[in-house]
N, C-alpha and C positions, 0 to 999 in steps of 0.2 A: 344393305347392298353387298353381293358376293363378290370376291376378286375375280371370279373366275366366271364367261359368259358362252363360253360353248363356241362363240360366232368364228373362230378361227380355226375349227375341227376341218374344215374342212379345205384349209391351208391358204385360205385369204387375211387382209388385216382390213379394218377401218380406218379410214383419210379422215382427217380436221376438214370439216363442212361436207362431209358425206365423201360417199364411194367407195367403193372396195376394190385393192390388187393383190397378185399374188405375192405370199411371204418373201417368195425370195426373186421377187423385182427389184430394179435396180434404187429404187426409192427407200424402200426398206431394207434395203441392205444399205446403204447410205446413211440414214439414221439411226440405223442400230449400230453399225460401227462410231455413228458420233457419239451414241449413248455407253459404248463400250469408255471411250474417250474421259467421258465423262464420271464414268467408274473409277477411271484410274486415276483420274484430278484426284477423287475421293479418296483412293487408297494412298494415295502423297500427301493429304489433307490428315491423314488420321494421323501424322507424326506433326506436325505443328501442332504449336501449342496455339488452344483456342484462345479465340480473340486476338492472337497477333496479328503480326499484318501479311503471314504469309498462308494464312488461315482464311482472314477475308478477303486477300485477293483471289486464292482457289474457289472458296465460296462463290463469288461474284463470276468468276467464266464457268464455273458449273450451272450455273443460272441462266450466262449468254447463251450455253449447251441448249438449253429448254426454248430458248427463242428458236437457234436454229435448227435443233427436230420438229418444230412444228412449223416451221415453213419446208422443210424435206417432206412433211408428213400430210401436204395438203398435196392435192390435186391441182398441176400444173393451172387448168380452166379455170380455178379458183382460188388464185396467188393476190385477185384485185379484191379477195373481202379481207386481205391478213394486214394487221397495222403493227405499224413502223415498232420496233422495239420491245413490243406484246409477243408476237408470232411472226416476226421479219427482221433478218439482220437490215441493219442500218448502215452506210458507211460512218458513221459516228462511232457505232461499236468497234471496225474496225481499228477506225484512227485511236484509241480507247487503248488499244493492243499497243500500238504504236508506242504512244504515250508512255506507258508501262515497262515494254522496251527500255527505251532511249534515256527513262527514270532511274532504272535497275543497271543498267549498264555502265552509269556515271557513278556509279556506286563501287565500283569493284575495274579493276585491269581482266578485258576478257581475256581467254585463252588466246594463244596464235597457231595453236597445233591441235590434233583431233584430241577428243578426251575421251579419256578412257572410260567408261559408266563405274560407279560403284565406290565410288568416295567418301558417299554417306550414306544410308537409307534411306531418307527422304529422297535423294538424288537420284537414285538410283530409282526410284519410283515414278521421281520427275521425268527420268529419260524414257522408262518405259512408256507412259503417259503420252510423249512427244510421238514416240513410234506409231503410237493409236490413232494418235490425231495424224499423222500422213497417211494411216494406209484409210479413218476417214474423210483426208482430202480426197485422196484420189477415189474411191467408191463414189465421191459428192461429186465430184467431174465429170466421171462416167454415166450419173443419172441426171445431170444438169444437161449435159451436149442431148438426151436424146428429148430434151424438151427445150433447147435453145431458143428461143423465139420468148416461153413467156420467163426465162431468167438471164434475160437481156440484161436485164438493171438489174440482178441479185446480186449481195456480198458475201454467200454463201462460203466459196471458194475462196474468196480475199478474208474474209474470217479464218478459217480455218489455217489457210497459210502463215498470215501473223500470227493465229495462236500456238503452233507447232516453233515457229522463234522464239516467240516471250516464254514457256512452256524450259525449252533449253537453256534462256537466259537468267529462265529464275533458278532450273537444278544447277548451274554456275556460280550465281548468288549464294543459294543454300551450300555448296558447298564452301565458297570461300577462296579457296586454288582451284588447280587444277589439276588432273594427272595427265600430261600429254603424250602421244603416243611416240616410245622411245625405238630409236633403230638399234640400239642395243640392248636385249632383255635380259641381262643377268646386272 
């Protein structure tokens, strides 16, 4: 099998259960930005030490990543063939996030002032990370509204939201403190 099939020369992609749109619909730009999202989990990922726990938690939302490009990556008419947790966020994965949160958070005194990015590497990767996953929330909202009707019930957007919190709560974690933003900088 070749990586490479031609079929998008001609500036379409293929949908999960068939169809073709163009590259830069709002669907495909919605999952590419998750997929971007999901790069930079990985670039945060490549500074934990493997098998810790901040290794296989990134692992694991890199993973929930794959469920929700391929419910962006199906065909609105065709959201009733995708199951729950395979190819569909669930509200379970969200509350998942939650969990995570409210875990990590009891762990450490959060900040009460903005922070400043760059405390550590990892962190700073973290925050990048965080920035990707909002700009794709909002991509995933704008290709959700123009098929509202059949992502009435999706957690697409509720995914994404808590993952851009827990996202910030774990580069807080990793860092440890905080650098808060000072109104005196010298």
């Amino acid at each position: 099998m070749k990586v490479y099939t031609r079929k998008g020369d001609d500036g379409t992609t293929g949908l999960l259960y068939g169809g073709r749109v163009p590259k830069d619909s709002v669907f495909p730009s919605a999952y590419g930005a998750v997929d971007e999202a999901q790069a930079a989990l990985g670039v945060a990922r490549s500074w934990a030490e493997r098998g810790g726990e901040l290794d296989r938690l990134l692992v694991a939302l890199e993973r929930d990543l794959w469920v929700l490009m391929a419910e962006l990556a199906t065909d609105p008419a065709n959201r009733s063939k995708l199951t729950a947790g395979q190819n569909l966020v669930t509200a379970a994965m969200v509350t998942a996030l939650e969990d995570h949160i409210d875990a990590l958070s009891a762990r450490f005194e959060l900040p009460q002032e903005f922070v400043v990015p760059g405390e550590s590497i990892a962190a700073a990767h973290l925050d990048v990370a965080r920035t990707v996953v909002r700009r794709a929330e909002r991509d995933t909202i704008a290709a959700v509204h123009t098929a509202a009707d059949a992502y009435a019930d999706s957690h697409v957007v509720a995914y994404l939201n808590r993952l851009s919190d827990l996202v910030w709560t774990i580069a807080r974690w990793v860092e440890g403190t905080s650098l808060g933003a000072r109104s005196d900088p010298t």
